[in-house]
C-alpha positions as CSV (number, residue, x, y, z in Angstrom):
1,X,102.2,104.6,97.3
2,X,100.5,106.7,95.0
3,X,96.3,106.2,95.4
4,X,95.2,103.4,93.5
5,X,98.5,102.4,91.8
6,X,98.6,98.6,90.9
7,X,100.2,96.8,93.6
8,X,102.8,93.6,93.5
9,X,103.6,91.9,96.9
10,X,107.0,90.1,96.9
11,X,108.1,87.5,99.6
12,X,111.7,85.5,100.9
13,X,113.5,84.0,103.2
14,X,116.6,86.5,102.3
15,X,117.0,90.0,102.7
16,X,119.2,92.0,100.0
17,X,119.8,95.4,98.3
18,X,119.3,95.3,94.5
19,X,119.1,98.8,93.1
20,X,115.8,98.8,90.7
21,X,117.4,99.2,87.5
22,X,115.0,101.5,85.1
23,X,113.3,102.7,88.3
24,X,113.8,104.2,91.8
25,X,113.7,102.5,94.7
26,X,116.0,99.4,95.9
27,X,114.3,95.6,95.9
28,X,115.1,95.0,99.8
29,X,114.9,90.9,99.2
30,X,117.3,88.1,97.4
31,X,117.5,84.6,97.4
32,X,114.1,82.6,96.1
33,X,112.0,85.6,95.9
34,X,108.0,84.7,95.6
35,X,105.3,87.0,93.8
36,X,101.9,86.7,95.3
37,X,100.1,86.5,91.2
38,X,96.7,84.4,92.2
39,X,93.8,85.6,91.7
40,X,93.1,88.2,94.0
41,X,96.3,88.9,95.1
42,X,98.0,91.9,93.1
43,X,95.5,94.9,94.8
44,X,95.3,98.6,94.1
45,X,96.6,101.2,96.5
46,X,93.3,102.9,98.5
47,X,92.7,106.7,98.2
48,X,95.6,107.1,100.9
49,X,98.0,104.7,99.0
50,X,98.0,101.8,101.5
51,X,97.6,98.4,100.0
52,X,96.8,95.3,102.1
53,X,97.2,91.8,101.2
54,X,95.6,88.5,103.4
55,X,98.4,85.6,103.8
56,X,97.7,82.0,103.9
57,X,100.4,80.6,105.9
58,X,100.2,77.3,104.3
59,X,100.9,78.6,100.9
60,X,103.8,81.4,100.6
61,X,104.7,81.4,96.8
62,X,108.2,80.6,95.5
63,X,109.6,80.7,92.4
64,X,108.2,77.3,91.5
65,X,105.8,76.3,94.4
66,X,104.1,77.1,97.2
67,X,105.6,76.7,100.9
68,X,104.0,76.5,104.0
69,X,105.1,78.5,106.7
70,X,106.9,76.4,110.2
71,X,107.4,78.2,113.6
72,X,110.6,79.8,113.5
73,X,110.9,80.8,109.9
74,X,111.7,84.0,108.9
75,X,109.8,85.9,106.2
76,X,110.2,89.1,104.4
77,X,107.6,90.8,102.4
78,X,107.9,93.9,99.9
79,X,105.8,95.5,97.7
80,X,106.1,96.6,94.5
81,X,104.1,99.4,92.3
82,X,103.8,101.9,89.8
83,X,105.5,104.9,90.2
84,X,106.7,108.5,88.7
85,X,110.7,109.7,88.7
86,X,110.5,113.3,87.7
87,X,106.9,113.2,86.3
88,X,108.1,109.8,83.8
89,X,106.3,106.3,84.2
90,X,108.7,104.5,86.1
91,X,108.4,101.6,89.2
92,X,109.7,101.6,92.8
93,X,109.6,99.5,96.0
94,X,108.1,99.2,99.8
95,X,111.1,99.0,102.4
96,X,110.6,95.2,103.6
97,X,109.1,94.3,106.4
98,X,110.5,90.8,108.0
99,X,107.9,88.9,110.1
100,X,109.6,85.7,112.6
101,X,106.7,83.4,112.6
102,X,105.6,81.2,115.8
């Protein structure tokens, strides 16, 4: 990601390909996507463009709660930032990373 580019961390239980419309990239989730929005949770990219974010398994955000996480569940996680397409403002997307919980 570009160095210190504001950084939005996605989350579900379903992968998918949606192109970004208005953007580059593809959103690689679908389904009951969460967006980690508490305090302290949308981070800037560091001076080598990684951003980082601590999870608290007993509260993954979904669209209209929080979930806790059970053994055997599958998550996905994605991140979403400021980009540029061709020197213009525009947005694009992390590939997803799925994580099988134990």
């Amino acid at each position: 990601m570009p160095p210190g580019t504001t950084t939005l961390f996605l989350v579900s239980d379903t992968l998918g390909t949606t192109p970004l419309v208005g953007g580059v990239g593809t959103l690689c989730l679908s389904g009951n996507i969460g967006r980690f929005v508490a305090p302290g949770q949308v981070k800037a990219a560091s001076i080598s463009g990684v951003a980082a974010l601590d999870l608290d398994l007993g509260a993954i955000p979904r669209p209209s709660s929080l979930h806790p996480v059970a053994p055997g569940e599958t998550w996905s996680f994605t991140a979403w930032f400021r980009d540029t397409d061709a020197g213009q403002p525009s947005s694009n997307f992390t590939d997803a990373v799925s994580v099988t919980f134990q």
